[in-house]
N, C-alpha and C positions, 0 to 999 in steps of 0.2 A: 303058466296059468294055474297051476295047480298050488303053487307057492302062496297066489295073492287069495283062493279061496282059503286057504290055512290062515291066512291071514284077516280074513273079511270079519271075525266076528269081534277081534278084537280094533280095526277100523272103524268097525259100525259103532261098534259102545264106545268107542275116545270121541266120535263126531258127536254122538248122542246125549253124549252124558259129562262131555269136557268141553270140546270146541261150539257146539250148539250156546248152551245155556252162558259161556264166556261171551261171546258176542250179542246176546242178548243183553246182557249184564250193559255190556259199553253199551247198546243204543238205550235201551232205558235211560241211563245217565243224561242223554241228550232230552228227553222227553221229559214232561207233566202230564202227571195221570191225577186223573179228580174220580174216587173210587165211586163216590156216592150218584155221580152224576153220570159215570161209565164214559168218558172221556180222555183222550190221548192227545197230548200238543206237545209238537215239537218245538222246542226253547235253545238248542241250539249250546253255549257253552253259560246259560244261566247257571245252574247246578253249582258249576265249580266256580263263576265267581261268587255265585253266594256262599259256598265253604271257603274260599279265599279269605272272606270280610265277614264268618262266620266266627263271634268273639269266644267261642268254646275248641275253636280246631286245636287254636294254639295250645291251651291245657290239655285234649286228645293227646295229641304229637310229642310233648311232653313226657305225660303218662306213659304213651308206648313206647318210649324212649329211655326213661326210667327202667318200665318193667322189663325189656327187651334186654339190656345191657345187665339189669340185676342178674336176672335169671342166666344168661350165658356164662357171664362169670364166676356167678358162686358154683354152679350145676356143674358146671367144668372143674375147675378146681376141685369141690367136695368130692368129684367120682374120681378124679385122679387121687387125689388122696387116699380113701378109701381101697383103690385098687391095687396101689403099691402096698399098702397094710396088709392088705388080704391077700397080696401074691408070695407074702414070707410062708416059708414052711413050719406054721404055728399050728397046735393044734386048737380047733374051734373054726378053723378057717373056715370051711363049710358051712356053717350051721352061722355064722355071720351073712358071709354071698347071701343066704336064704333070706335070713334077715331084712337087708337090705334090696336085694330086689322084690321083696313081698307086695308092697306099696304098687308096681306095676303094675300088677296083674290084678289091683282090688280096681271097683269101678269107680272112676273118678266122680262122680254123684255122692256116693258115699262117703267117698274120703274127703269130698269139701265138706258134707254136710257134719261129718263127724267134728273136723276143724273150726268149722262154723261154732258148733259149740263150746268147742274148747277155748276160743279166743273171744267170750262175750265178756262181759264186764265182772259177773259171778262166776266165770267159767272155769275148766278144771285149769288153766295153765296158770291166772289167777292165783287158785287157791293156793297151789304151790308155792306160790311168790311169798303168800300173808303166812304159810306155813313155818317160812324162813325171814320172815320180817321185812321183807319186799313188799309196798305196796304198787302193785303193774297196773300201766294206764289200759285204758280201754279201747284193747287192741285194733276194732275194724271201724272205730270212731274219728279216730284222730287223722290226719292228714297224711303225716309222717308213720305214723305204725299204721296202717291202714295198707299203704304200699307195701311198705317190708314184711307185714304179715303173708297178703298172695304171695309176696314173691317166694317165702321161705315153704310156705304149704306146696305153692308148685315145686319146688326143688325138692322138697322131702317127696314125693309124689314120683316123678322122673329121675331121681339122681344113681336109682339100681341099674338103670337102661344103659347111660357111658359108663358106669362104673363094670360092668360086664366086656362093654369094648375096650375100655383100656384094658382091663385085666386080662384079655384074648391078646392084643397088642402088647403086652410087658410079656409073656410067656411065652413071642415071638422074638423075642430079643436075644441072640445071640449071646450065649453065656462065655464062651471063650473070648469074645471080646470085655467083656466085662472083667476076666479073669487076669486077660492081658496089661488091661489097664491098672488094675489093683496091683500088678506085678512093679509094672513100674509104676506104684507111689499113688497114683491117684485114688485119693479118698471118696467116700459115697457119695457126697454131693459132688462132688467134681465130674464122678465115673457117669449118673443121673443127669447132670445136665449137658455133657457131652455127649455121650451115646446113647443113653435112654431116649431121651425127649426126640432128639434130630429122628429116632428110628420109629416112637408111633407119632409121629406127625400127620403120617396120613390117616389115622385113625381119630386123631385130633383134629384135622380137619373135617371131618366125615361127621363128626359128635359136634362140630360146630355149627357146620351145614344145619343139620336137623334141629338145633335145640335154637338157635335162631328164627327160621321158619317157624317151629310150631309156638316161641314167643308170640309171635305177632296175629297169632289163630285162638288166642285164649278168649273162654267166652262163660263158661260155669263157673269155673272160679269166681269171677266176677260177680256173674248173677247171682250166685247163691250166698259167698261173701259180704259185699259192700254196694252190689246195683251202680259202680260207677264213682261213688260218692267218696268221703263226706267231699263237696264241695266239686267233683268231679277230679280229684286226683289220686283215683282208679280207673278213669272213665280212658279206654285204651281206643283202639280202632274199631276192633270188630263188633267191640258192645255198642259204642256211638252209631255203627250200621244199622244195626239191632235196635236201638232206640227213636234211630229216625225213617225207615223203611216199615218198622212193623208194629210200634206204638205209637210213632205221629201217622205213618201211612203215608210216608212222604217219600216212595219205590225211589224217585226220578235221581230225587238227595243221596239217598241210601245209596242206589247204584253208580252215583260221584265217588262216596267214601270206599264202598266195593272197588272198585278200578284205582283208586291212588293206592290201595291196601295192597291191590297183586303189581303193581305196578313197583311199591316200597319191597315187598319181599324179590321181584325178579331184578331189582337191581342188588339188594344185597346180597343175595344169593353168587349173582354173576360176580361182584365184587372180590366175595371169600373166594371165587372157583376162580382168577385173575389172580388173584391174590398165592395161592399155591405154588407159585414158580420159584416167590422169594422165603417162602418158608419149609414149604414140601420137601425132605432129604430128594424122594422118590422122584423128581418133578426137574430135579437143576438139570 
């Protein structure tokens, strides 16, 4: 008994504040609310065949598909990168780490807003370009730069986060093995992708996990960026929520694309956590 009161306050706030407000989310989806008229009608699976035959999902789906895969792979890569660099015993190493994880810890408000300017049409990355006889399209305008811009601001933004887990993971690595292997003949890239990689794999997994999930949770970047556009290909999931729950006022909509949104990340999630058996060293 005494166990489950140790335990009650944290019961209380997962029902209150996680399981409560989720199961709302799905009945709403089922409903139509008329804000003006203070009315509630149950519509049954309306909602989702109108996002089904809704001619904007498909560009949505898209978009977050684009941004989702941009973002895990450059952010993956760039911090692995990054942390084998910074795991040599060079000096400066330090005052690099700093460097690059600085971005973290600044607030993401800021750090769009600042990029926001940087990437306008007169803007500092611009002038750069004209500085050096480059003339640069008009990065949050165009279709194509408009995507690879978020996607590069989010990565510069997050990429000190794995690049700190690998660097914890590389400096777990067993150096006699490494030693072994250069004994007999194996060169660095051979030594790196045989014993290295197979050994933070779970830590590669773990930075996969997270930087997937919180792909698919972006929502300032957007807004403060590009609002979705030009054309809606920015326009991801959780802004289209955002768009149709709280500027059309259309809850019933909104709580359709809420629930395919947690629905898309607990399968992928479940996916990569399935997916460990065949890659995980830690897992065979």
């Amino acid at each position: 008994m005494t166990g489950y009161l140790f335990l009650a306050p944290q019961l209380l706030g997962f029902l209150a504040l996680v399981l409560y407000p989720l199961a709302d989310v799905v009945w709403s989806s089922f409903r139509k609310d008329n804000l003006l008229a203070g009315t509630s009608e149950f519509v049954g699976g309306d909602n989702y065949r109108a996002l089904a035959s809704d001619p904007v999902t498909g560009r949505v789906l898209a978009a977050t598909a684009v941004f989702s895969l941009g973002l895990v792979v450059l952010n993956l890569a760039l911090a692995l990168l990054l942390a084998v660099l910074l795991n040599q015993q060079l000096r400066g190493t330090t005052l690099f780490r700093t460097l690059f994880f600085s971005p973290v810890v600044v607030s993401l408000v800021a750090w769009t807003i600042t990029w926001n300017f940087l990437l306008q049409d007169n803007g500092g990355i611009n002038s750069l370009l004209r500085a050096v006889g480059v003339e640069g399209p008009n990065w949050l305008r165009g279709e194509t730069t408009a995507m690879l811009s978020v996607i590069v601001v989010q990565v510069l933004k997050n990429v000190g986060l794995n690049m700190v887990l690998f660097l914890a993971a590389l400096q777990g690595v067993p150096r006699t093995l490494l030693e072994a292997a250069e004994v007999d003949g194996a060169g660095p890239a051979r030594r790196f992708v045989s014993i290295t990689l197979p050994l933070i794999s779970p830590t590669t997994l773990l930075a996969a996990i997270i930087t997937m999930a919180g792909s698919l949770q972006v929502f300032a970047q957007i807004q403060i960026l590009t609002r979705g556009g030009p054309s809606n290909s920015t326009n991801v999931l959780v802004y289209y929520f955002y768009q149709q729950a709280f500027q059309n006022r259309d809850f019933g909509y909104g709580s359709a694309i809420a629930v395919i949104l947690f629905l898309l990340i607990l399968v992928l999630t479940t996916v990569q956590w399935q997916l460990r058996k065949k890659w995980v060293v830690h897992e065979r």
